[in-house]
C-alpha positions as CSV (number, residue, x, y, z in Angstrom):
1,X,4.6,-40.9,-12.7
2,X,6.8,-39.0,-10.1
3,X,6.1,-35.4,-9.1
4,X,7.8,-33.2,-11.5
5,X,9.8,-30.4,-10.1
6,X,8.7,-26.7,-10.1
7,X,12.5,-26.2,-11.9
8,X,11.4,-28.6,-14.8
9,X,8.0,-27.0,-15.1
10,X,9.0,-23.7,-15.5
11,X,12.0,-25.0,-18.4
12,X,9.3,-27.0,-19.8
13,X,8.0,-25.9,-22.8
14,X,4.5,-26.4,-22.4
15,X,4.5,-24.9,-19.4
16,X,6.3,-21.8,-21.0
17,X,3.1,-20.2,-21.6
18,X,1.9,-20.4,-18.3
19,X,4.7,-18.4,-16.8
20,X,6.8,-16.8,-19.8
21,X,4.3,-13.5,-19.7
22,X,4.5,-12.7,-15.9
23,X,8.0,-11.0,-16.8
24,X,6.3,-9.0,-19.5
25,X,3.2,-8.4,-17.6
26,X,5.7,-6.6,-14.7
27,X,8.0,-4.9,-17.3
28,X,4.9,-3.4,-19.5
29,X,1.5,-3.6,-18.1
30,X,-1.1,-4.2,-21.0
31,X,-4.5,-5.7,-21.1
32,X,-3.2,-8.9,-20.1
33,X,-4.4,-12.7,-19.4
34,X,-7.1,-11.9,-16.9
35,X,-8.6,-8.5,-18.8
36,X,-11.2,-10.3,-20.5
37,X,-12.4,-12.5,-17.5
38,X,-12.4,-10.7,-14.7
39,X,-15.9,-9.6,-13.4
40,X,-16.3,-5.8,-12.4
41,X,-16.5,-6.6,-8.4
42,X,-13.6,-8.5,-8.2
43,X,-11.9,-5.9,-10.3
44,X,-12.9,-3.3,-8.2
45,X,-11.7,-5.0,-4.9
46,X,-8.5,-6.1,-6.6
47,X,-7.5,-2.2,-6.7
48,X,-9.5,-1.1,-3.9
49,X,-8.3,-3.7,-1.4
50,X,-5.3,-6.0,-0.6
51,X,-6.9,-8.6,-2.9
52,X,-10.2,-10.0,-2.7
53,X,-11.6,-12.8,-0.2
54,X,-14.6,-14.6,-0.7
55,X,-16.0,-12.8,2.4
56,X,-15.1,-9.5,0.4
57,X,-16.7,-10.5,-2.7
58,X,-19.7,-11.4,-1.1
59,X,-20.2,-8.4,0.7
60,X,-19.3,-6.0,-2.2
61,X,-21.9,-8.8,-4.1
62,X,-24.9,-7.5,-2.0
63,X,-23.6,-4.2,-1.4
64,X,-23.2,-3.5,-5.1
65,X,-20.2,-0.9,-6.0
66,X,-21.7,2.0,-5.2
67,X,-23.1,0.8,-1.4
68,X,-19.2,-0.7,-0.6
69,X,-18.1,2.3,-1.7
70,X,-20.4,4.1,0.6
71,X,-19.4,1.7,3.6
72,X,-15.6,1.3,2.8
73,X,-15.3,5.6,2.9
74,X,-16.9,5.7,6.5
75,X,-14.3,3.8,7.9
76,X,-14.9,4.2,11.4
77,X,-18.7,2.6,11.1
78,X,-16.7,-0.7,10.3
79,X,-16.3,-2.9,13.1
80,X,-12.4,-3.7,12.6
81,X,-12.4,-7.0,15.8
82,X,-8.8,-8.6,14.3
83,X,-6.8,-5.4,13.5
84,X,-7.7,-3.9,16.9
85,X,-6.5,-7.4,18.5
86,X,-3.3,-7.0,16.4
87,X,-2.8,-3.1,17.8
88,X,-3.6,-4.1,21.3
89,X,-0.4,-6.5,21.1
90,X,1.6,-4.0,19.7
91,X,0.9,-1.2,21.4
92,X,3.7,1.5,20.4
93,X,2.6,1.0,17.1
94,X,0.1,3.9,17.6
95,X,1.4,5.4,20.6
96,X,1.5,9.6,20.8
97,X,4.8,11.2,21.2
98,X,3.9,11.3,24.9
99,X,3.0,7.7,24.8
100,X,6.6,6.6,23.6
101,X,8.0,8.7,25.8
102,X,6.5,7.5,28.8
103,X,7.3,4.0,27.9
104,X,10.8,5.2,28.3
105,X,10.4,6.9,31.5
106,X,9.0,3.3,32.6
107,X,11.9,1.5,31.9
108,X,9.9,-0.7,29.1
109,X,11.8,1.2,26.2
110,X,15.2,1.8,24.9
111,X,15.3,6.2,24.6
112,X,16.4,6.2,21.2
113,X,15.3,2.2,20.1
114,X,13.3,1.8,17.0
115,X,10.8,-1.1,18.8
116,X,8.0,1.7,18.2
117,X,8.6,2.2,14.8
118,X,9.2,-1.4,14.1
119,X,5.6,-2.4,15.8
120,X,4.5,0.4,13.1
121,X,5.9,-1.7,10.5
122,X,4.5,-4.8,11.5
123,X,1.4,-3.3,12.7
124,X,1.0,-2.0,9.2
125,X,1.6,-5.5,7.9
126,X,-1.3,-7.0,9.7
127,X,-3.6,-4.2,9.4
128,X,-3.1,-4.2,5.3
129,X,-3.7,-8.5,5.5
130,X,-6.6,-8.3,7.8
131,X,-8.3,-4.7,8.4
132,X,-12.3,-4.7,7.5
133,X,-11.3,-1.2,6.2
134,X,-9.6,-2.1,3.2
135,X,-9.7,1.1,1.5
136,X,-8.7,2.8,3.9
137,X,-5.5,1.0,4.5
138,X,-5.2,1.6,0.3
139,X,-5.4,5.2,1.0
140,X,-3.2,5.2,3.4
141,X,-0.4,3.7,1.6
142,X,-0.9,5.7,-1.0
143,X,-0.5,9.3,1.3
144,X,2.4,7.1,3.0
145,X,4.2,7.7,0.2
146,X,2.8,10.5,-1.1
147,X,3.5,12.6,2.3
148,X,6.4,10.0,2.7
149,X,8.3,10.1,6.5
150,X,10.3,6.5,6.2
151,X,9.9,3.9,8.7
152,X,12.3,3.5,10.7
153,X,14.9,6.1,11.0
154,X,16.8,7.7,13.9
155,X,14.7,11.1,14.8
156,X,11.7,9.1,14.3
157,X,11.9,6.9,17.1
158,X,9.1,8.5,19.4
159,X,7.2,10.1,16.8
160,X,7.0,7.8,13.5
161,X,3.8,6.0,14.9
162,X,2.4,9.1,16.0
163,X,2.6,10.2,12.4
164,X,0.9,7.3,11.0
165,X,-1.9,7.8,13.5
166,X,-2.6,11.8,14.3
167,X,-1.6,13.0,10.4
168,X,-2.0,10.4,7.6
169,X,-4.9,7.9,9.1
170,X,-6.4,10.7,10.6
171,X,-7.2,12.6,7.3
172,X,-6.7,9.8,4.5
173,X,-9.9,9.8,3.6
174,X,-10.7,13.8,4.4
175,X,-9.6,16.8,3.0
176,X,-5.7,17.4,1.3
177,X,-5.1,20.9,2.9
178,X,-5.9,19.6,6.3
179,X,-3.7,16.6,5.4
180,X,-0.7,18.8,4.7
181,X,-0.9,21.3,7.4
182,X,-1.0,18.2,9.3
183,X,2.4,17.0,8.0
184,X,3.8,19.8,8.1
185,X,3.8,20.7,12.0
186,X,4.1,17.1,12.6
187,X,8.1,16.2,14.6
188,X,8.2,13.1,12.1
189,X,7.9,14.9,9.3
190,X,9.7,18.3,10.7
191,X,12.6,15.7,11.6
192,X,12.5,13.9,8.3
193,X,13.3,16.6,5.9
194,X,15.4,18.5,8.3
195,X,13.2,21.6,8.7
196,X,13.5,21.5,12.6
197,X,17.2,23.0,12.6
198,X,15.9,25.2,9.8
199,X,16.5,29.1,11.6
200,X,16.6,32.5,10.5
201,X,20.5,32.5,10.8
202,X,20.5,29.3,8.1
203,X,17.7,28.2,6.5
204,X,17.6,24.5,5.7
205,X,15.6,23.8,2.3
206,X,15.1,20.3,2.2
207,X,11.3,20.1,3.4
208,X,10.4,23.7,1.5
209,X,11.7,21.7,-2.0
210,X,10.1,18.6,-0.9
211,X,7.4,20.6,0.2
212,X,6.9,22.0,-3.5
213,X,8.3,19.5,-6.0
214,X,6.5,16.2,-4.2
215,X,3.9,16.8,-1.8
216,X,2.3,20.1,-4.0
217,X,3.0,21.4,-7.3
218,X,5.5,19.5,-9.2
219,X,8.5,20.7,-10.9
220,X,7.2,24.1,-11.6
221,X,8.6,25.8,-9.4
222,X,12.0,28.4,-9.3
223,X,15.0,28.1,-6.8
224,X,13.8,31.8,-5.9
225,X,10.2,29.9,-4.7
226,X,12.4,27.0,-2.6
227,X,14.1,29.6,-1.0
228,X,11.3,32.3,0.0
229,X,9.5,28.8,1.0
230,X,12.2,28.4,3.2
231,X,12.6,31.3,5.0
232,X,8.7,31.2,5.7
233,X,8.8,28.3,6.7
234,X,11.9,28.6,9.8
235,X,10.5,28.6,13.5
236,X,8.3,25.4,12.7
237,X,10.2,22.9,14.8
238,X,10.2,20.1,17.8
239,X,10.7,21.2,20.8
240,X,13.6,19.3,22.7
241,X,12.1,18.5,25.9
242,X,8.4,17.0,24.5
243,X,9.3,16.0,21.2
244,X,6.4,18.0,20.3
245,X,5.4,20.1,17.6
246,X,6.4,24.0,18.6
247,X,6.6,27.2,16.5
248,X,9.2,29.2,18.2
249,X,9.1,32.7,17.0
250,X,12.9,33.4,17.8
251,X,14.2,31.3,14.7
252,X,11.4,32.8,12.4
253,X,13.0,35.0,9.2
254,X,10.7,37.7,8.9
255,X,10.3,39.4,5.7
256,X,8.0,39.7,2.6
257,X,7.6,36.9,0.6
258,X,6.5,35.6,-2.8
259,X,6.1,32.0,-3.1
260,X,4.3,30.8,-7.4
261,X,1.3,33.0,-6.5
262,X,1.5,33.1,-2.5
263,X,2.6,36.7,-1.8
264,X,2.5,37.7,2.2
265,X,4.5,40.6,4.3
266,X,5.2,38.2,6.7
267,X,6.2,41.3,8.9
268,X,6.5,39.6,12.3
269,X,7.7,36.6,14.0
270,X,4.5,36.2,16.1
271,X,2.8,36.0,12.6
272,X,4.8,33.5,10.9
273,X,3.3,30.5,11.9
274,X,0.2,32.4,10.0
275,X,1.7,33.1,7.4
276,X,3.3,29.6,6.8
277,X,-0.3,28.3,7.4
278,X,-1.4,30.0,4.3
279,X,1.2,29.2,2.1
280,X,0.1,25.6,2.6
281,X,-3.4,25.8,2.1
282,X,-2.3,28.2,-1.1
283,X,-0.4,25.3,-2.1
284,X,-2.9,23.1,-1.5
285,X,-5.8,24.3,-3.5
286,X,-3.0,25.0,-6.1
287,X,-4.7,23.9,-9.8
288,X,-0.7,22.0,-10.2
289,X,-1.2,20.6,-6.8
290,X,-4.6,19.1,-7.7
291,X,-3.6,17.4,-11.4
292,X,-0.7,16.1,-9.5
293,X,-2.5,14.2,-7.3
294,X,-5.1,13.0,-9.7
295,X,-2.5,11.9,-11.7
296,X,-1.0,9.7,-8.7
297,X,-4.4,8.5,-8.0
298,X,-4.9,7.0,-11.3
299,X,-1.3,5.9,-11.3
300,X,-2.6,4.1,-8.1
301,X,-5.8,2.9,-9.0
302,X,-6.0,3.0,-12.8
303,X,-3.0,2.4,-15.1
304,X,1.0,3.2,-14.8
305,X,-0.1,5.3,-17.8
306,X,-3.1,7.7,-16.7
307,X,-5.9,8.3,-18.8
308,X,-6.0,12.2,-19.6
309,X,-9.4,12.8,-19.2
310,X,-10.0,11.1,-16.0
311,X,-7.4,13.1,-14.9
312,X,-8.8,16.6,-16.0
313,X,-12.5,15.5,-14.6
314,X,-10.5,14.6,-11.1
315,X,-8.6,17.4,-11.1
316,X,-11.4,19.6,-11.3
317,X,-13.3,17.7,-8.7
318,X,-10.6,18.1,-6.2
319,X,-10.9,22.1,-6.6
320,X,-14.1,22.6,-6.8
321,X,-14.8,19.8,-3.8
322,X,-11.9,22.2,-1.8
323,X,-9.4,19.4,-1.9
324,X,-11.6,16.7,-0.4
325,X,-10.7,13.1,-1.5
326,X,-13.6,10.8,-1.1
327,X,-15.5,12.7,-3.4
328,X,-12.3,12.0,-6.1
329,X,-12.1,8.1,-4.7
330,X,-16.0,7.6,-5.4
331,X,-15.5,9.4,-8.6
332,X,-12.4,7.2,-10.0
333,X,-13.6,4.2,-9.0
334,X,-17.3,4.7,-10.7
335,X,-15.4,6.2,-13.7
336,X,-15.2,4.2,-17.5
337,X,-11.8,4.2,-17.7
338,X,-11.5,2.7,-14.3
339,X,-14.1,-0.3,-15.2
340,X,-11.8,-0.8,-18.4
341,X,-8.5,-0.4,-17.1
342,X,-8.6,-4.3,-15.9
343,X,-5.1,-5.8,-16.9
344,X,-3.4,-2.4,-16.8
345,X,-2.1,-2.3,-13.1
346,X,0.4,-4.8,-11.4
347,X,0.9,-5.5,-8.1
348,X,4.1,-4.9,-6.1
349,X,5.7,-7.3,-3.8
350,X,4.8,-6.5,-0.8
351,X,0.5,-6.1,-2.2
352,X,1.2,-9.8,-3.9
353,X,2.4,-10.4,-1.0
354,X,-0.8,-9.7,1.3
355,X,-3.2,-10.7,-1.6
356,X,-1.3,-13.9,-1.2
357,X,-2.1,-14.1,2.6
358,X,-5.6,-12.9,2.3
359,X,-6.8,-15.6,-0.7
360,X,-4.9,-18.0,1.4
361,X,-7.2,-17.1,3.9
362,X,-4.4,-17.5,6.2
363,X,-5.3,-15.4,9.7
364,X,-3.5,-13.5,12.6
365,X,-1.2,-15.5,15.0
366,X,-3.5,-16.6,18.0
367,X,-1.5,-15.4,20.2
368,X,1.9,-13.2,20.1
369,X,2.9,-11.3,17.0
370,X,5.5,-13.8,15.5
371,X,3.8,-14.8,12.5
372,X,2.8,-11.0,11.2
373,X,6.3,-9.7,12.4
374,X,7.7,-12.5,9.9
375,X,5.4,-10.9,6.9
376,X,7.2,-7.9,7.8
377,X,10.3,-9.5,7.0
378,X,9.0,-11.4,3.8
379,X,8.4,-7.8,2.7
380,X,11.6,-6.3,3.2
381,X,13.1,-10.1,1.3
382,X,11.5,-8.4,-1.6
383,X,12.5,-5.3,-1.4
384,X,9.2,-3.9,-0.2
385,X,8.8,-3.6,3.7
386,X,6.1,-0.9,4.4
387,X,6.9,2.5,5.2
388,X,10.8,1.6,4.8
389,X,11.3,3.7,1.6
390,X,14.5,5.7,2.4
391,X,13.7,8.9,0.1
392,X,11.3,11.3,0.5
393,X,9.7,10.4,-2.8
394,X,7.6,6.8,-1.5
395,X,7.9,3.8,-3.5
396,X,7.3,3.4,-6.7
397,X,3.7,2.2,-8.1
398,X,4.2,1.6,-11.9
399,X,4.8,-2.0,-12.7
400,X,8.5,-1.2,-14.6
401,X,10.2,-0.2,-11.1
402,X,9.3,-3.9,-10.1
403,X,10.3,-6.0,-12.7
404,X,14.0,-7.3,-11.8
405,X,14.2,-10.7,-12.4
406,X,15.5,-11.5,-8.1
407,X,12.1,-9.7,-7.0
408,X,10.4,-12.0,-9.2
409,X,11.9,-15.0,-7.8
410,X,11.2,-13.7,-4.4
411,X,7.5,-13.4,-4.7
412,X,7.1,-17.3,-6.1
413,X,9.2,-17.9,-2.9
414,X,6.7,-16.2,-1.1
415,X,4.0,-17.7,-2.5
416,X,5.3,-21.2,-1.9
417,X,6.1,-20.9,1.5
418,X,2.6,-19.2,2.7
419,X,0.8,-21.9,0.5
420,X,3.0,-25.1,2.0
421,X,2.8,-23.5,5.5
422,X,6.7,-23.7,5.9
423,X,6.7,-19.8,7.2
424,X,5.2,-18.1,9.0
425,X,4.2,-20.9,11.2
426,X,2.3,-18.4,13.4
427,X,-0.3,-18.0,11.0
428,X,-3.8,-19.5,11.8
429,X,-5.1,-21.8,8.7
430,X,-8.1,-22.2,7.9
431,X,-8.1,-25.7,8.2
432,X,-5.8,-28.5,9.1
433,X,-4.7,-29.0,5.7
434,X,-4.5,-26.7,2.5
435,X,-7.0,-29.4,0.6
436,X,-9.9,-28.8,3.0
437,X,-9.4,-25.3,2.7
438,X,-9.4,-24.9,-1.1
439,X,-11.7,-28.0,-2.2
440,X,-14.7,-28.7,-0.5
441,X,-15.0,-31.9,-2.9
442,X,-12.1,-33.5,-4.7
443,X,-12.9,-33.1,-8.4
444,X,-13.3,-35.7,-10.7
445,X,-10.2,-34.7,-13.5
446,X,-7.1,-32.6,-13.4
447,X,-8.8,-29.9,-15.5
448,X,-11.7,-29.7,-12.6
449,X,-8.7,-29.2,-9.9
450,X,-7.0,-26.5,-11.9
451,X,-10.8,-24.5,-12.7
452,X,-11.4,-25.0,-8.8
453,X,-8.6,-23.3,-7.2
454,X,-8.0,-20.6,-10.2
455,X,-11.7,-19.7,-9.5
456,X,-10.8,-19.7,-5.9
457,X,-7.8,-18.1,-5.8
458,X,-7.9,-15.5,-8.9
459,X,-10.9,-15.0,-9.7
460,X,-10.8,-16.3,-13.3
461,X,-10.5,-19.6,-15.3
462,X,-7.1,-19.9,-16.9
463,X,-7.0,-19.9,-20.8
464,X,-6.6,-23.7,-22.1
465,X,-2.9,-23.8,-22.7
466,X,-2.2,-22.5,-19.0
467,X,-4.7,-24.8,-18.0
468,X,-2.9,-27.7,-19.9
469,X,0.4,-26.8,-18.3
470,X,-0.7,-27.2,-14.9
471,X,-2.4,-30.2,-15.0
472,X,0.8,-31.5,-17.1
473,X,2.8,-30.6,-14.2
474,X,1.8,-33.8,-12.7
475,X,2.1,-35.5,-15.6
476,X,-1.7,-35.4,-17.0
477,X,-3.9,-33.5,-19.4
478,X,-6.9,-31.8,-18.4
479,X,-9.1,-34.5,-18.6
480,X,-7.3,-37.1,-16.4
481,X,-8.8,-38.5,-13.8
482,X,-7.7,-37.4,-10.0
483,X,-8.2,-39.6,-7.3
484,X,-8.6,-38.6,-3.5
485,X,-5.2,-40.2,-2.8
486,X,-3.5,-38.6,-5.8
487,X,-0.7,-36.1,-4.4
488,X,-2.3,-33.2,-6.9
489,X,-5.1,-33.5,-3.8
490,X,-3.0,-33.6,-1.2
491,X,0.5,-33.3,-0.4
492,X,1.3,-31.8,-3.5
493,X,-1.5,-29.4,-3.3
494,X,0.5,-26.5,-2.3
495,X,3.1,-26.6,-5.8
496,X,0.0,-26.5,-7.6
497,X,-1.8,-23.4,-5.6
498,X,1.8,-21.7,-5.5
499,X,2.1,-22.2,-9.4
500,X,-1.5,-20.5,-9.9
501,X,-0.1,-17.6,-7.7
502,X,3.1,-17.4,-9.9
503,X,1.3,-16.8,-13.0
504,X,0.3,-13.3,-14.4
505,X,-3.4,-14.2,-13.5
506,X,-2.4,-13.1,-10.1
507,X,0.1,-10.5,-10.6
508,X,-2.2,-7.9,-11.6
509,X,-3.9,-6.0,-9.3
């Protein structure tokens, strides 16, 4: 019986059920397909990573939760060999301000070019498909957008990948107050939200509302607070020579101010940069400030819709750990409403995306960066290229932002090229075909083949009616037999594996 097509399967009505719930499961995340199935370790490392690999699960196997945990939150213990053979061929994408600069100055740069910002984004890329430190790169997503600077943009071109380096990788895992004070006197950020032309003679307010209504408190807040925030906050600025972080005194507005709770005479320039300190670390260690960020961290980790009382305990952790976030990780991802939030989180594009690449166990290019600067564009196909949020608000993380019918589309594109090979070519497979990477043995019936790579790929066995489907896209029931020349074991291998990657199964993270 011929092949049939991946068109007629998905109009097919028995194959309805395989595929007709991956649009609800992106519009309304609910304890869906996989909830029941899923073991605790491979739920865990489908929210703490970029989707689980069998090395991954067999670490976090004999680590148990608690010891990967431990390991994963000392990132620099982790020997990281492939993501520090990715940065040394793109190396911009961590270069200082100076650094950039000098590339410049050697002729090897374009002054104003984005090439440093764009080996950020596909250094990202790589780093989030093939880092040891998987949580790490989760966190540092997640303060991406939280502290969001977007990736590329014009000011940014010698001091975006110093951002990603010196402020948010440098304290993901530490404490929050050092994290903002870090943003704040950082040129990227400074540049971003406009606060480097902010003077005493006009004050700009775009990073003080930012400042309170994203990165601190939330929406409570007056105009009167953006405003005094404002004025405290003119003289930090770039300096036009260096690029550098400065404070220059001249352009500080002087004056007494009262900021929610943050009073301060702010009675010299010399003092301002002092005084604007404080106001962050105020902010910081602000009770607002800390339910806001548990909230996002359970938005991130746990459900679109937080649980209330993991967000109260996480809240108060965050205070009385003085705004340190491992403590809040470990705490979130031991918690019960985590272990019973499986089925209540979906994946974006550009995470399916990576989790696709990583089960695939697809690898780095060997040589040259073609294949991970493709992903980068694969990304931005699907509306999801890191960093490149325009707005200072980050991308969105609840499964409703996601749901258009095109971005749908895209991914099962994705997933179908990576699986047949078609693009990236770059990538380094695992083995010379795609059915001695997946099956060790060829098993003996179509419902074998389908348990194999569902256990292989997601994690979980399919319920019988999905299972049914996917063996009756070749035209057989579960219990046919396959051959080793059937094209279900070879050349058609990669519909089937892109199918299983379609289905809801895989959409949640």
């Amino acid at each position: 019986m011929p092949l049939t097509s991946r068109r007629h399967l998905l109009r097919g009505a028995a194959a309805a059920a395989t595929v007709a719930a991956v649009p609800a499961v992106l519009a309304a995340p609910a304890p869906a397909v996989a909830a029941a199935t899923v073991s605790p370790l491979h739920h865990l490392l489908r929210r703490a990573t970029y989707g689980p690999t069998p090395a991954s699960l067999a670490e976090a196997a004999t680590l148990g939760v608690g010891g990967w945990l431990d390991r994963q939150l000392n990132p620099s213990a982790i020997a990281d060999p492939v993501a520090d053979a990715l940065l040394a061929r793109l190396p911009l994408a961590q270069a200082s301000v100076a650094g950039v600069r000098a590339a410049v100055t050697a002729g090897t740069l374009k002054r104003y070019g984005w090439e440093a910002m764009y080996q950020l984004g596909v250094a990202t890329v790589g780093r989030a498909a093939w880092s040891n430190r998987q949580l790490l790169e989760a966190v540092v997503e997640f303060w991406s957008n939280h502290l969001c600077v977007t990736n590329p943009f014009d000011e940014g071109w010698d001091n975006r990948p110093d951002y990603d380096r010196a402020v948010i990788r440098r304290y993901a895992l530490g404490r929050y107050a050092d994290l903002l004070k870090a943003s704040a006197t950082h040129p990227a950020m400074l540049s971003y939200l406009d606060n480097r032309h902010s003077t005493k003679y006009k004050p700009n307010e775009n990073y003080a509302r930012e400042l309170l209504e994203l990165h601190t408190v939330g929406t409570i807040h007056t105009e009167a607070d953006v405003v005094q925030a404002a004025r405290l906050l003119t003289g930090l600025t770039v300096d036009w020579k260096t690029g550098a972080f400065q404070y220059d005194a001249a352009t500080h507005a002087t004056g007494a101010v009262k900021i929610l709770g943050y009073r301060h005479a702010n009675a010299t320039a010399a003092g301002g940069r002092a005084a604007a300190l404080g106001l962050l670390d105020y902010l910081a260690r602000h009770p607002a400030t800390a339910r806001r960020i548990a909230e996002k961290l359970c938005v991130r980790f746990v459900s679109d819709t937080p649980p209330p009382a993991l967000v109260d305990r996480l809240a108060a952790l965050y205070l009385a750990r003085d705004t340190a976030i491992a403590p809040v990780l470990r705490a979130l991802f031991t918690s019960a409403e985590f272990a019973a939030s499986a089925g209540a989180k979906v994946r974006g594009p550009y995470e399916d995306m990576i989790a696709t690449v990583r089960t695939l166990g697809l690898g780095l290019d060997a040589a040259g960066v073609e294949g991970v600067r493709a992903l980068y564009w694969m990304a931005e196909s699907v509306g999801q290229a890191p960093l490149a949020w325009g707005q200072p608000d980050g991308y969105p993380d609840t499964a409703a932002a996601w749901a258009a019918p095109a971005g749908l589309l895209g991914r099962w594109n994705n997933h179908l090229n990576l699986a047949a090979g078609w693009w990236p070519e770059e990538l380094v497979r695992p083995a010379a075909s795609l059915t001695a990477a997946l099956l060790p043995t060829v098993p003996a019936t179509y419902g074998e083949l389908v348990d194999t790579l569902t256990d292989r790929l997601v994690g979980v066995r399919f319920a019988d009616s999905h299972r049914a489907a996917l063996a009756g896209f070749f035209g057989k029931q579960p219990a046919s037999t396959l051959r080793t020349t059937d094209g279900a074991a070879n050349g058609a291998l990669p519909y089937l594996v892109a199918l299983i990657l379609d289905s809801p199964y895989f959409a949640e993270r």
